[in-house]
C-alpha positions as CSV (number, residue, x, y, z in Angstrom):
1,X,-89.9,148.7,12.9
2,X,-86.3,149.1,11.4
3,X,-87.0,147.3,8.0
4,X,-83.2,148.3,6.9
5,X,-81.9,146.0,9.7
6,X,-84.9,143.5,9.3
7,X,-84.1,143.0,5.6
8,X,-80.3,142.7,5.8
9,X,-80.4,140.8,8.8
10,X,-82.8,138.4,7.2
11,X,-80.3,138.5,2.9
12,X,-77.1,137.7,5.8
13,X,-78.6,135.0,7.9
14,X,-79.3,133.2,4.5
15,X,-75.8,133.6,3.2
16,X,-74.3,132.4,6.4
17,X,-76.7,129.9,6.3
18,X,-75.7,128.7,3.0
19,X,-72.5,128.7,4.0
20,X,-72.7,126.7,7.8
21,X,-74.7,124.1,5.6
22,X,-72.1,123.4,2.5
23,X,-69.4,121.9,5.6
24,X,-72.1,119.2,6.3
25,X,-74.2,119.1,2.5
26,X,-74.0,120.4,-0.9
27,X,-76.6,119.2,-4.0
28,X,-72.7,118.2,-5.2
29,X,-69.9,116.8,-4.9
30,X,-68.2,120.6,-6.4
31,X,-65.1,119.0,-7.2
32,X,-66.9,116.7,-9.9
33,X,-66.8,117.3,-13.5
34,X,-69.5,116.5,-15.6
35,X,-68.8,117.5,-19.1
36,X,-71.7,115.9,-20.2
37,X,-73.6,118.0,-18.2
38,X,-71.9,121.3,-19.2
39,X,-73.9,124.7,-19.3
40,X,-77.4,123.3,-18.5
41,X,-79.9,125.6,-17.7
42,X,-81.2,125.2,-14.0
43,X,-83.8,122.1,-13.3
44,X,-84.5,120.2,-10.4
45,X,-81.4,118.0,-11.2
46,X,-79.6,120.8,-10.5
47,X,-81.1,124.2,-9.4
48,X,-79.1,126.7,-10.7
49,X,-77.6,125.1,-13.5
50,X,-74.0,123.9,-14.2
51,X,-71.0,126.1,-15.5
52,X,-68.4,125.0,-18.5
53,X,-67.4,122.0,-17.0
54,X,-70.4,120.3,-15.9
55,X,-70.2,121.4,-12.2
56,X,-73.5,122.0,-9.6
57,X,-73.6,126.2,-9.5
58,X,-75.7,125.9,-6.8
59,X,-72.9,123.9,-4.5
60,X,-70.1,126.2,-6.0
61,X,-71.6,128.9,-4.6
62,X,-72.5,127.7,-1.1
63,X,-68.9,126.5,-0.9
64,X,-68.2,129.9,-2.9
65,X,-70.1,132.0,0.4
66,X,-67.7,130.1,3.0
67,X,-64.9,131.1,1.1
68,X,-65.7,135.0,0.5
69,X,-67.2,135.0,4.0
70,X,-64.1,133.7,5.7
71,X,-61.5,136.0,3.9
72,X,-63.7,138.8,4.6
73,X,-64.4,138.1,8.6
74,X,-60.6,137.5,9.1
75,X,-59.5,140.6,6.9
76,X,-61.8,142.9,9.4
77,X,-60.5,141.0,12.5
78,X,-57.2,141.8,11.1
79,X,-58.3,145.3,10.6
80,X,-60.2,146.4,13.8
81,X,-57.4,144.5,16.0
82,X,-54.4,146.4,14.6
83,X,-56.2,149.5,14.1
84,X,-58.4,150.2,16.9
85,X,-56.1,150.1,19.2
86,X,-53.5,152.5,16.8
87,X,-56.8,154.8,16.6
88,X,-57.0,154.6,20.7
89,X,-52.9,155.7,20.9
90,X,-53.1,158.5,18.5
91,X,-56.0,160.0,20.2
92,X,-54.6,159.6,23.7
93,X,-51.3,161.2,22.2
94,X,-52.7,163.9,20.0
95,X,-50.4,166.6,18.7
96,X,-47.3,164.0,19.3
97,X,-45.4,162.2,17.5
98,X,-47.0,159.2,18.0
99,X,-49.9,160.4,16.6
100,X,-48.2,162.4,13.7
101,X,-46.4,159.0,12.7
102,X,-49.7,157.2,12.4
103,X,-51.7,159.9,10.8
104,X,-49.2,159.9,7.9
105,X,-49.1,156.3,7.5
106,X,-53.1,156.1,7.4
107,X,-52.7,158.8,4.5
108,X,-50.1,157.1,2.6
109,X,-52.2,153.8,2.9
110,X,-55.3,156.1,1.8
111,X,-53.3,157.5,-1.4
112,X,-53.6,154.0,-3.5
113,X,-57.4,152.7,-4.2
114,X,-57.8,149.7,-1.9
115,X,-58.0,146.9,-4.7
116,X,-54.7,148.7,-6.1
117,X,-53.1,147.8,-3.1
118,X,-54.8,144.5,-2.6
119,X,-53.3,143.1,-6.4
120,X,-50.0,144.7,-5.4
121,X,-49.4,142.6,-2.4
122,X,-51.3,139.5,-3.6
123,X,-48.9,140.1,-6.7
124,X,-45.7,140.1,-4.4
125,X,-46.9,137.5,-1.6
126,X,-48.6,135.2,-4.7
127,X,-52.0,134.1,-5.2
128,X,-54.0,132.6,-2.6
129,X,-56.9,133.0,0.6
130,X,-54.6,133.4,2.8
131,X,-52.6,136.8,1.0
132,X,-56.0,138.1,0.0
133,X,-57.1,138.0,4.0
134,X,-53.1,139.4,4.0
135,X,-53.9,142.2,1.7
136,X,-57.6,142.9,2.6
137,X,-56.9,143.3,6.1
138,X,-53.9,145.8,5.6
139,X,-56.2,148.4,3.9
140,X,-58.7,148.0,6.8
141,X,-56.0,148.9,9.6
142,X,-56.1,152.5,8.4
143,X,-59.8,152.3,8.2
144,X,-60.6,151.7,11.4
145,X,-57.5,153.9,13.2
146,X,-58.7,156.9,11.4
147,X,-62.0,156.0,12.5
148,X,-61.4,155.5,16.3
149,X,-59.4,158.3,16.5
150,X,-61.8,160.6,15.5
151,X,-64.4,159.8,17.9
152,X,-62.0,159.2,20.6
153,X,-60.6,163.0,19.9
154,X,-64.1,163.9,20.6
155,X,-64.4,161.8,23.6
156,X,-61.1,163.0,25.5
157,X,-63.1,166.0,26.1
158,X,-65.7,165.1,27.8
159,X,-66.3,165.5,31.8
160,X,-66.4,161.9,32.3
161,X,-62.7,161.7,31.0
162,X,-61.4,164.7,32.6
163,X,-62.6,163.3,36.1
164,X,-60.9,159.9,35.0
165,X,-57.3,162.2,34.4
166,X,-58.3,163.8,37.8
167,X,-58.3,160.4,39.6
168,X,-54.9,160.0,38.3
169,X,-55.9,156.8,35.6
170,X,-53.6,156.7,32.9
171,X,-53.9,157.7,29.7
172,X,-54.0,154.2,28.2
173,X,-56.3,152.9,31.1
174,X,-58.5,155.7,30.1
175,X,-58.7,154.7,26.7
176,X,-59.3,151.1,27.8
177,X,-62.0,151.2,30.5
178,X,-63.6,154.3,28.8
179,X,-63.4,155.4,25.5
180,X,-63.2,152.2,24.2
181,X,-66.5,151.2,25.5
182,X,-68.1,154.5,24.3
183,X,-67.0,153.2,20.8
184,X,-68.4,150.0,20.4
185,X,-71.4,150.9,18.6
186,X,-69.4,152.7,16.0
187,X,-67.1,149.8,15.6
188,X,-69.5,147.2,15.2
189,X,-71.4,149.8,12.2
190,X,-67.9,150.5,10.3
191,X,-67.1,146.5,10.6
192,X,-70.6,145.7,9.2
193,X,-69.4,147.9,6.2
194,X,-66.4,146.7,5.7
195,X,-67.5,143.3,5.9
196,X,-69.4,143.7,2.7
197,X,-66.5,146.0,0.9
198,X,-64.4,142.6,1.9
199,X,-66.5,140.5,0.0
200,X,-66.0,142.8,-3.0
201,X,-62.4,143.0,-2.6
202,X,-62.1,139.5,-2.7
203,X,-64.7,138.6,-5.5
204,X,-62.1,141.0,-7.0
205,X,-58.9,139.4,-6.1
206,X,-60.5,136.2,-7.4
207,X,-61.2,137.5,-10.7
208,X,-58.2,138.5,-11.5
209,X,-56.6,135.4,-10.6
210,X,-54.9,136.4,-6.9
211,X,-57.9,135.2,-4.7
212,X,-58.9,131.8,-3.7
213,X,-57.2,129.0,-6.3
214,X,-58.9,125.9,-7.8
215,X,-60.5,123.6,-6.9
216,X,-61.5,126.4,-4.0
217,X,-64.6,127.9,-5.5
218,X,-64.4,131.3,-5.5
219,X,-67.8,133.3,-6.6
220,X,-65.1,136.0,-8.6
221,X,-63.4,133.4,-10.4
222,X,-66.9,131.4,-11.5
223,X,-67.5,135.3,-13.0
224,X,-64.9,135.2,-14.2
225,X,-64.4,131.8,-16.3
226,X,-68.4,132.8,-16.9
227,X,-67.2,136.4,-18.7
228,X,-66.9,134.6,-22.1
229,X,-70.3,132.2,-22.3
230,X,-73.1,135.1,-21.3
231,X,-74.7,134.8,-24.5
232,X,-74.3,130.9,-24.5
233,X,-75.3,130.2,-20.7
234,X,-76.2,133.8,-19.0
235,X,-77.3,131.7,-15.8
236,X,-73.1,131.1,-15.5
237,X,-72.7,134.7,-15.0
238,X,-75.9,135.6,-13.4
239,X,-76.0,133.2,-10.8
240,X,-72.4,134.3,-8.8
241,X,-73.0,138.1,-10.2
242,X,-76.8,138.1,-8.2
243,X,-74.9,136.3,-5.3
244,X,-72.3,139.0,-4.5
245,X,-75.2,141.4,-5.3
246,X,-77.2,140.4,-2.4
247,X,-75.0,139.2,0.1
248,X,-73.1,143.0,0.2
249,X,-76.6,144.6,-0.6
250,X,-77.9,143.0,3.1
251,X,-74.6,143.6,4.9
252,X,-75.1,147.2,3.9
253,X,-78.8,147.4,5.0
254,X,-77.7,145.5,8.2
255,X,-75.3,148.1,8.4
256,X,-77.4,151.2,8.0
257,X,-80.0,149.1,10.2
258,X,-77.4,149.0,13.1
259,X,-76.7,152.2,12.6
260,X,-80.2,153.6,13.2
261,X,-80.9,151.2,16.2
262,X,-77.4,152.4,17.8
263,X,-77.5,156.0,17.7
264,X,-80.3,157.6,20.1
265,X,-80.2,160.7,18.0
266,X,-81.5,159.0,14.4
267,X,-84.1,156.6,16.7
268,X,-85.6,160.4,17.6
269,X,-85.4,161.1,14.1
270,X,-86.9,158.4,12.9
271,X,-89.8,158.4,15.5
């Protein structure tokens, strides 16, 4: 029994839940403003409390999950279309220029931290979902071209390739019919990760003002506006703060769950 991949599979389901549920229900209407209300402690009138202006913090942050989950899913798509298939041409050209011109960019990319270059290009593009998918998304290109074209260097020598050359396929119909396919399980581990380093990244863009904008609720902002009322209301801060917490800690052990389950060799291990 793979408990990694039982126990992440079972902290993501119930984020995704949350979130497939707030487009039909929320306790909340999380536009409404209760001032009234402001900074209560959680009850059954409202289960996790309400922040500084009177809002449900248990409907902010199942609106909050659709929000960091969609950013996150579109910046990986964005990532793993552009840069598996950059990965696939490098390998298939290695030693050229091809692949000289896209080593050098994935190392140029690589030379700035991630969230550096994720405020740099919200800060020029402006603040919003859609940039933050924008700048995610261009960090994970490199990610995943470095990564395929790696294992594909390793592939190109097998016997199964070289009998593929043989039969006169060409080099890009041997990267699509069969290293490609020889890489899925590596793909579908490195976008599990990067999934849950998305969330982060935009939890960070939020805070600092370039994610998601108001009313959009956005769980880095609700950190955020909570930074200054933790001694007044610590359920403000707590509430988003444990929701990041365990939504990347179960994509990671889904992650590392896949992982084990994928690879024949650590199943052996393991056994």
């Amino acid at each position: 029994m793979n408990r990694s991949l039982i126990l992440g599979a079972a902290l993501s389901s119930l984020v995704v839940l949350a979130a497939v549920i707030s487009f039909l229900w929320t306790p909340a209407n999380v536009e409404s403003m209760a001032i009234a209300q402001r900074l209560k402690p959680p009850s059954p009138a409202h289960w996790l409390g309400t922040d500084h202006f009177g809002r449900d913090l248990a409907s902010m942050i199942m609106v909050g999950a659709r929000t960091s989950l969609a950013v996150a899913l579109v910046a990986v798509g964005i990532g793993m279309g552009l840069g598996v298939p950059l990965g696939l041409a490098a390998a298939a050209r290695a030693g050229g220029w091809l692949d000289e011109l896209i080593s050098r960019g994935n190392d140029l990319i690589f030379a700035f931290p991630s969230l550096v270059i994720a405020i740099l290009i919200t800060a020029i593009l402006g603040a919003g979902a859609v940039n933050a998918i924008i700048a995610i998304g261009i960090f994970n290109i490199p990610v995943f071209a470095r990564l395929t074209r790696g294992a594909a260097l390793s592939l190109w020598k097998r016997d199964f390739i070289l009998a593929a050359r043989v039969a006169g396929k060409s080099r890009t119909r041997i990267s699509v019919e069969h290293i490609l396919p020889n890489l899925t399980n590596l793909l579908i581990v490195q976008g599990t990760i990067q999934f849950s380093l998305g969330i982060l990244a935009e939890a960070g863009l939020s805070y600092v003002g370039l994610g998601a904008q108001p009313p959009i609720p956005s769980w880095g902002r609700m950190l955020a506006d909570a930074q200054t009322m933790v001694a007044l209301a610590p359920h403000v801060a707590l509430v988003p703060g444990l929701a990041i917490v365990l939504t990347v800690l179960g994509l990671n052990l889904l992650g590392d769950g896949l992982r084990d389950q994928l690879d024949p060799k650590l199943r052996v291990m393991r056994s």
